[in-house]
C-alpha positions in Angstrom: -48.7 -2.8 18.2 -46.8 0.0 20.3 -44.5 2.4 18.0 -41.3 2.0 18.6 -38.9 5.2 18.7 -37.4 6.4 16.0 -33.6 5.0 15.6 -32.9 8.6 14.3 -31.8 7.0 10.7 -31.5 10.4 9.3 -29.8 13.0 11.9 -28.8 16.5 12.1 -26.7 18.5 14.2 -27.4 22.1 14.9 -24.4 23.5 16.3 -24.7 26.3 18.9 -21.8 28.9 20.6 -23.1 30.4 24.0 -26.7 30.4 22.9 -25.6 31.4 19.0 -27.1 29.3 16.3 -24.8 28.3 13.8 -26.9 26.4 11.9 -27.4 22.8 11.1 -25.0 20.4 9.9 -25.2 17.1 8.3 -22.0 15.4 9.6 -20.0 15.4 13.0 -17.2 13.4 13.7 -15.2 13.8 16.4 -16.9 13.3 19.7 -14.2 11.2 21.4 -12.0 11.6 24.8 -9.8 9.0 25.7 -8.3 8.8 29.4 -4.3 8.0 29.2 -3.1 5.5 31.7 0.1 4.7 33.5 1.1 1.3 34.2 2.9 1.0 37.4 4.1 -2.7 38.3 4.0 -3.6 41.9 6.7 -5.7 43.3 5.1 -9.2 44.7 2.1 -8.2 43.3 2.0 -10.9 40.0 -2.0 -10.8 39.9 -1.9 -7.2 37.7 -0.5 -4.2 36.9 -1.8 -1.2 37.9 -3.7 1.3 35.5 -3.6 4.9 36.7 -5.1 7.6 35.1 -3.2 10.2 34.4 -5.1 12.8 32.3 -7.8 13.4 29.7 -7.9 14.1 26.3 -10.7 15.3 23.7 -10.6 15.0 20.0 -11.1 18.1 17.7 -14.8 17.7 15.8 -15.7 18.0 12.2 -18.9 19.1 11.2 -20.1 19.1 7.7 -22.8 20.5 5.3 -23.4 22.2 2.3 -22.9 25.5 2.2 -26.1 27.7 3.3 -26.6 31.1 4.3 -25.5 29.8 7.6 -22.1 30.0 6.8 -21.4 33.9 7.3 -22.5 32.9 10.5 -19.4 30.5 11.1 -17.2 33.0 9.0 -18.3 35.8 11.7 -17.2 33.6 14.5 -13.8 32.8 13.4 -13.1 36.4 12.2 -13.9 37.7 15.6 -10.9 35.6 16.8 -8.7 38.7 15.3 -10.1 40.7 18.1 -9.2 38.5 20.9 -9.7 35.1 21.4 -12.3 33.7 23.7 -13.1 30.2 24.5 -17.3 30.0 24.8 -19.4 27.2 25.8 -20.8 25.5 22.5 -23.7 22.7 22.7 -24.2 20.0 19.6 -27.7 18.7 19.1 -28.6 15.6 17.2 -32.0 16.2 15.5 -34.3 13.8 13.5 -35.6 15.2 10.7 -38.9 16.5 12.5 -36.7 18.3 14.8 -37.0 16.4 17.9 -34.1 16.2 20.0 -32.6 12.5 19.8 -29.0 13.6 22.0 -27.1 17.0 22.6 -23.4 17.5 24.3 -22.0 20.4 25.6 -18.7 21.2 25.3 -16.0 23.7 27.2 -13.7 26.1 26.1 -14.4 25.5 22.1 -12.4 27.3 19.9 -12.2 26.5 16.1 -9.4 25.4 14.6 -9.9 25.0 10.8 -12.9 26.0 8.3 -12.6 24.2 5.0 -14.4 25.6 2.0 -16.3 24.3 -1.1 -13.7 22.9 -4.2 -15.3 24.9 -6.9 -14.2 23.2 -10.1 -16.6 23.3 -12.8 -15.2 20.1 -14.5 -16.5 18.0 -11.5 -19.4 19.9 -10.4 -21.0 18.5 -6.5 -22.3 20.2 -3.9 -20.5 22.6 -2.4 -19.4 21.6 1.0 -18.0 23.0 3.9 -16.0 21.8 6.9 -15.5 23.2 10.1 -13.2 22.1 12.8 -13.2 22.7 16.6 -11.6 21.9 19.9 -12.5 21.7 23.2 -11.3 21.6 26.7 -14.6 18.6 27.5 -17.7 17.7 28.1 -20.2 19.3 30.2 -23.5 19.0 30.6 -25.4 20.1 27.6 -28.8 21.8 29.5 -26.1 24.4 30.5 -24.4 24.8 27.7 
């Protein structure tokens, strides 16, 4: 019987900023854009209603993960923001657990918009988490990322 591929049941995403590893996370949510549309009825036309497009909007992404040693990477990045902001070119890889690539995105402009750190409350001990939040100007082709 032939192998079929993996379904990628157990996924990573390794986040990078203009060729800067960030690490690997084990949660995006996010990756969205939704075109608005106008509605324009035309007179004797009964048949439909025209949908125009009229622009293009991207949601902000959420990664997740425990905290690792990666972190001071992602602490680095949005403490440089202090010395002028700069919008890089960031790429998202999916990776199944042997590291093979299952889909990547790249993305324009990012900038981050919120870093959320561990709860540390020794009452309810879990794993400390963290969240980091980004926006983007779009898609692009993520080779060139």
């Amino acid at each position: 019987m032939p192998t079929q591929p993996d379904p990628a049941s157990t996924v990573f995403f390794r986040l990078t900023i203009d060729g800067q590893d960030l690490g690997l996370f084990n949660g995006c949510d996010g990756l969205a854009s939704e075109v608005e549309v106008e509605r324009r009825q035309e007179g004797g036309n009964n048949g439909f209603v025209w949908q125009l497009p009229t622009r293009v909007t991207f949601s902000a992404i959420r990664l997740t993960r425990p905290l690792t040693a990666d972190t001071a990477k992602v602490a680095a990045w949005i403490s440089s923001l202090a010395t002028g902001i700069t919008r890089p070119t960031a790429q998202i890889a999916a990776l199944r657990a042997n590291g093979s690539v299952v889909a990547q995105w790249g993305l324009v402009e990012v900038l981050p918009v919120r870093w959320t750190g561990p709860t540390l409350d020794p009452v309810n001990p879990a794993v400390a988490t963290e969240t980091l939040e980004i926006a983007h100007h779009g898609f692009t082709d993520a080779g060139g990322a």
